[in-house]
SERO-4910 file (N, C-alpha, C, O; in steps of 0.05 Angstrom, whole numbers):
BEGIN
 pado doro    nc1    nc2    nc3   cac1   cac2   cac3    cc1    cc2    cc3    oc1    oc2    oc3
  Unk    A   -183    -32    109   -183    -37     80   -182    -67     75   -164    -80     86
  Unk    A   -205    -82     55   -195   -106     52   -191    -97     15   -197    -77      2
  Unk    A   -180   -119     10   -156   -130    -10   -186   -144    -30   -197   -163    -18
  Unk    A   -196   -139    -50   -228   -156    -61   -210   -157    -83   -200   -138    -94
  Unk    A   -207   -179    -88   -197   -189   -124   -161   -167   -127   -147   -158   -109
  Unk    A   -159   -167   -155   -138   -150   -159   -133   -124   -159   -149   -109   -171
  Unk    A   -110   -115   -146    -99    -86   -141    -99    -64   -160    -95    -75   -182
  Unk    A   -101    -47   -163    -94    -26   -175    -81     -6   -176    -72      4   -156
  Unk    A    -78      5   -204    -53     31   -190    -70     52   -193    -91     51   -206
  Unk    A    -62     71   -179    -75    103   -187    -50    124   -176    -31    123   -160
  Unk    A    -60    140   -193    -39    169   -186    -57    193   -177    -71    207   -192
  Unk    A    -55    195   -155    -71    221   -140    -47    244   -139    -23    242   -142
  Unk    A    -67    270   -132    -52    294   -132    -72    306   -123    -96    306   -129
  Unk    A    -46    321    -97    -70    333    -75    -47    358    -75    -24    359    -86
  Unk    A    -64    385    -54    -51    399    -49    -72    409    -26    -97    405    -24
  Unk    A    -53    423     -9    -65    439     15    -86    467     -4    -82    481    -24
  Unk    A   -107    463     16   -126    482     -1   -114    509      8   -104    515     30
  Unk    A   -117    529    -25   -111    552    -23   -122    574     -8   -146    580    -12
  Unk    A   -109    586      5   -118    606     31   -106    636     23    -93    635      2
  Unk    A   -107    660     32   -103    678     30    -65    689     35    -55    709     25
  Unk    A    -51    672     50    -20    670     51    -18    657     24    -11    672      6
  Unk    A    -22    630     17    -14    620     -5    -38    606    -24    -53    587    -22
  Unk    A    -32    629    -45    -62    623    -65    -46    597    -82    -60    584    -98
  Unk    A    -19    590    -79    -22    565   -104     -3    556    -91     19    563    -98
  Unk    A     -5    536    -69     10    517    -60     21    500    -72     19    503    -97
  Unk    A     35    477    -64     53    461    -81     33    444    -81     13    443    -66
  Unk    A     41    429   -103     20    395   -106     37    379   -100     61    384   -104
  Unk    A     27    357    -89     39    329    -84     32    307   -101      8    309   -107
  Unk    A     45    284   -113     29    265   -126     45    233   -121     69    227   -121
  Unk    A     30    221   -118     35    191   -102     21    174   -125      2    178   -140
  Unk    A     42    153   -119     23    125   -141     23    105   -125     43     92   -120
  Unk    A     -6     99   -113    -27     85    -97    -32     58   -112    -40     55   -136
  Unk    A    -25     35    -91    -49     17    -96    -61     12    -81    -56      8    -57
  Unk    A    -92     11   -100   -111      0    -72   -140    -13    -90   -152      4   -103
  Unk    A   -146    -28    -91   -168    -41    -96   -199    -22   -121   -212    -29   -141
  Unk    A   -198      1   -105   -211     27   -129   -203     56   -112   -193     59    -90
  Unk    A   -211     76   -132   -206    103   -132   -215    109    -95   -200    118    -78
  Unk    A   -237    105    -93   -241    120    -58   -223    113    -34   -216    128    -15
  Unk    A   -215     84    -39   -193     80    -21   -164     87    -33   -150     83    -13
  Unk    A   -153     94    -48   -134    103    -64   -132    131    -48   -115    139    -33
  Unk    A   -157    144    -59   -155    178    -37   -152    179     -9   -143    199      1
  Unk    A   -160    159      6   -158    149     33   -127    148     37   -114    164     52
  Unk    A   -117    127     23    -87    127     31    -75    142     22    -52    140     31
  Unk    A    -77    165      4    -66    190     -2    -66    206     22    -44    217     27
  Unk    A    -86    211     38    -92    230     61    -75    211     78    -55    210     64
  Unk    A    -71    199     95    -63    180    103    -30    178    103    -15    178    122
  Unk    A    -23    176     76      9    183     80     16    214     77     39    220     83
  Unk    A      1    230     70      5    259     66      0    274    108      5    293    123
  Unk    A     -9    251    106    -10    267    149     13    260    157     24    275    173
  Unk    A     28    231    147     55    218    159     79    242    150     94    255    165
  Unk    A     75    242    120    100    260    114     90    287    109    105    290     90
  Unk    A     80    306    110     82    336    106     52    342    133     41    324    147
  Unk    A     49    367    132     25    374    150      6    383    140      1    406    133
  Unk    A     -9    358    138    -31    362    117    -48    345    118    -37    323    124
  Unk    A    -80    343    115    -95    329    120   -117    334    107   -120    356     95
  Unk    A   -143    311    107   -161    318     88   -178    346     86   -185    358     66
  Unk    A   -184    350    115   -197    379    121   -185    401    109   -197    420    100
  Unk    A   -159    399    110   -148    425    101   -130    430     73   -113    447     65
  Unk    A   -143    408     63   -126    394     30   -152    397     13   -175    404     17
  Unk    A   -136    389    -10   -155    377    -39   -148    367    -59   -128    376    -71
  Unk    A   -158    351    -64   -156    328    -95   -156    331   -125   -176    325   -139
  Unk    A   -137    340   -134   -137    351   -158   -142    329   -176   -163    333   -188
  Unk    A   -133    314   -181   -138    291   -202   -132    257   -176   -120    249   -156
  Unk    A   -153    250   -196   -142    213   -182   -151    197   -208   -174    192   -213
  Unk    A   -128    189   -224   -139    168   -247   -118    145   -240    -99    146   -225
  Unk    A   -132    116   -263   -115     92   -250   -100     97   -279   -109    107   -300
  Unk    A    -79     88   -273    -50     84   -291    -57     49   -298    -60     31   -281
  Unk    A    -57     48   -329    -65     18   -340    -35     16   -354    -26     35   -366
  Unk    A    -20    -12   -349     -1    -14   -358     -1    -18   -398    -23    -27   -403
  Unk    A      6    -18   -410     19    -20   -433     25    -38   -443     23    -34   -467
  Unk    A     33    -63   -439     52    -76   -450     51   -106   -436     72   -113   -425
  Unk    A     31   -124   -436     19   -154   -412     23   -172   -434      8   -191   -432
  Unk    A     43   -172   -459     43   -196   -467     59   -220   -456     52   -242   -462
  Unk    A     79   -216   -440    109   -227   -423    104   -220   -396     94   -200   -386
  Unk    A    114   -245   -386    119   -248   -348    150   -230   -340    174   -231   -346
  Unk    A    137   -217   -328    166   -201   -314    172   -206   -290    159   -221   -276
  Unk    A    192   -192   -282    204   -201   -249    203   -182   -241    220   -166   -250
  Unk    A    183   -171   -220    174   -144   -203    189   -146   -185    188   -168   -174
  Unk    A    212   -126   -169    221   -118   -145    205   -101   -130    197    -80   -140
  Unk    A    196   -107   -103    182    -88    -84    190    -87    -61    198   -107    -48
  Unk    A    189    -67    -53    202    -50    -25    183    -52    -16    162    -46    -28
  Unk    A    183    -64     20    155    -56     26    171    -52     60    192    -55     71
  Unk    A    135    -38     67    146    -49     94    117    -47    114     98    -33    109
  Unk    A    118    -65    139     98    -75    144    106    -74    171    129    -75    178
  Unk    A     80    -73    189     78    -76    223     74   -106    230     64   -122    214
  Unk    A     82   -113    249     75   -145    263     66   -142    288     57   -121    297
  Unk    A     67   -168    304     58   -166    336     80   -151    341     76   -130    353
  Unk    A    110   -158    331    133   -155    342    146   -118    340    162   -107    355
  Unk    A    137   -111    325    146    -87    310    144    -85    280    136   -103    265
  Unk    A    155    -57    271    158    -58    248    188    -64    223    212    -60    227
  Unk    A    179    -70    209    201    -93    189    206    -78    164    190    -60    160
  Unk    A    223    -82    147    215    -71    123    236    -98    105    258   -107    110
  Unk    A    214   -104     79    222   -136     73    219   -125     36    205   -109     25
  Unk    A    237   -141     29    246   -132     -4    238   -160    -11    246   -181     -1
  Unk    A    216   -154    -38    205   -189    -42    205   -187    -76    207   -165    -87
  Unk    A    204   -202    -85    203   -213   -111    186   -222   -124    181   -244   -114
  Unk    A    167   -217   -149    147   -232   -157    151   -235   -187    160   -215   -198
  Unk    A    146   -255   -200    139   -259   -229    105   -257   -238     88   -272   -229
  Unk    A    100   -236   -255     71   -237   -266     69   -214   -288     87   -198   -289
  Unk    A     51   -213   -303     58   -198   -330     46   -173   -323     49   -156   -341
  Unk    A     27   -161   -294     27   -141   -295     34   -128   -260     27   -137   -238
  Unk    A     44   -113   -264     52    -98   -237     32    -97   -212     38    -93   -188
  Unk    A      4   -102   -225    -18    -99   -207    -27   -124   -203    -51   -125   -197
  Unk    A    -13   -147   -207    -13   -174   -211      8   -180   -184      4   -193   -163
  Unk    A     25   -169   -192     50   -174   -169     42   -168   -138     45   -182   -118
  Unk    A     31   -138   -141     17   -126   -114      1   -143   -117      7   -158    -99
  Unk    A    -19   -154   -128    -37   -170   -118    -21   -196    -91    -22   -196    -67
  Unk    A     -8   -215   -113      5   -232   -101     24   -224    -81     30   -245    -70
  Unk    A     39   -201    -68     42   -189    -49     27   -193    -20     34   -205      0
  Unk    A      4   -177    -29    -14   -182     -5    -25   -210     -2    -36   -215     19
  Unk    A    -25   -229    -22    -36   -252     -9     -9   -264      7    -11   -279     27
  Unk    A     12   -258     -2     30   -271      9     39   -276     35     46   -296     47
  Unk    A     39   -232     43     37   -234     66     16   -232     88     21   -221    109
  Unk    A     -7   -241     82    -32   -247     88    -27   -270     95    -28   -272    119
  Unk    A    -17   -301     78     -6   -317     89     19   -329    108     17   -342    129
  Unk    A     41   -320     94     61   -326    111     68   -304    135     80   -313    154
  Unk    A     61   -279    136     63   -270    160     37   -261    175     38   -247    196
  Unk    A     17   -268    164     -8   -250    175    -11   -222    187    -18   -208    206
  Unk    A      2   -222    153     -3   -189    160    -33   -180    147    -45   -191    129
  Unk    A    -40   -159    164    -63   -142    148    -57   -130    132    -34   -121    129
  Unk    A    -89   -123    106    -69    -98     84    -70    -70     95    -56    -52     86
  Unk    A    -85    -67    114    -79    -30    128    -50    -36    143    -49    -19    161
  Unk    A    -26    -53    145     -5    -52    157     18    -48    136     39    -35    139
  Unk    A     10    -64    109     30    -60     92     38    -29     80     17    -18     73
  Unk    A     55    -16     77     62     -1     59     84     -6     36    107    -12     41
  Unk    A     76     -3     12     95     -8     -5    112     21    -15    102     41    -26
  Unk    A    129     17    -11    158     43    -15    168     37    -41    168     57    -56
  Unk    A    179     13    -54    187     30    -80    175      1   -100    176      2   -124
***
């Protein structure tokens, strides 16, 4: 995945496709950033293999729209949880940004640690 201009949010909702044991499985729903909607569904499948047993073949995509913030007249102070792989191992690093939109902040995120640690963006995950 590369990182082209600014981030976005989206909210996907997937569920394991319905089969004859369970005609209405549970849904899952995740709020993704990622650059546009097809890679957004990528990293949905992607953390849905890490935490439950589930995968694209045997799943499906009920909705994926982007969430537009509300309210960009004022600079705010974004907290983000993240956590990320190195040469060394994996880290998990709590960072700080000022910018008036949340998808502004993730932006500046990944350049950041693009610079100061050279990280890739398929290494980062952001947690809260």
């Amino acid at each position: 995945m590369t990182v082209a201009g600014i981030m976005r949010q989206y909210q996907v909702v997937g569920r394991k496709a319905p089969t004859g044991d369970s005609p209405n499985p549970e849904a899952y729903r995740m709020i993704i950033f990622a650059p546009n909607a097809v890679i957004a569904k990528s990293k949905f499948w992607y953390y849905m293999h890490q935490f439950r047993k589930m995968k694209k073949t045997t799943g499906e995509i009920l909705d994926c729209v982007e969430i537009l913030e509300k309210d960009t007249g004022f600079v705010k102070n974004y907290a983000i949880w993240l956590r990320y792989s190195s040469r060394s191992g994996t880290h998990n690093m709590y960072r700080e940004f000022r910018d008036v939109k949340l998808t502004g902040a993730v932006s500046q995120l990944y350049d950041e640690m693009a610079g100061r640690h050279r990280c890739r963006p398929r290494s980062i995950q952001i947690i809260r």
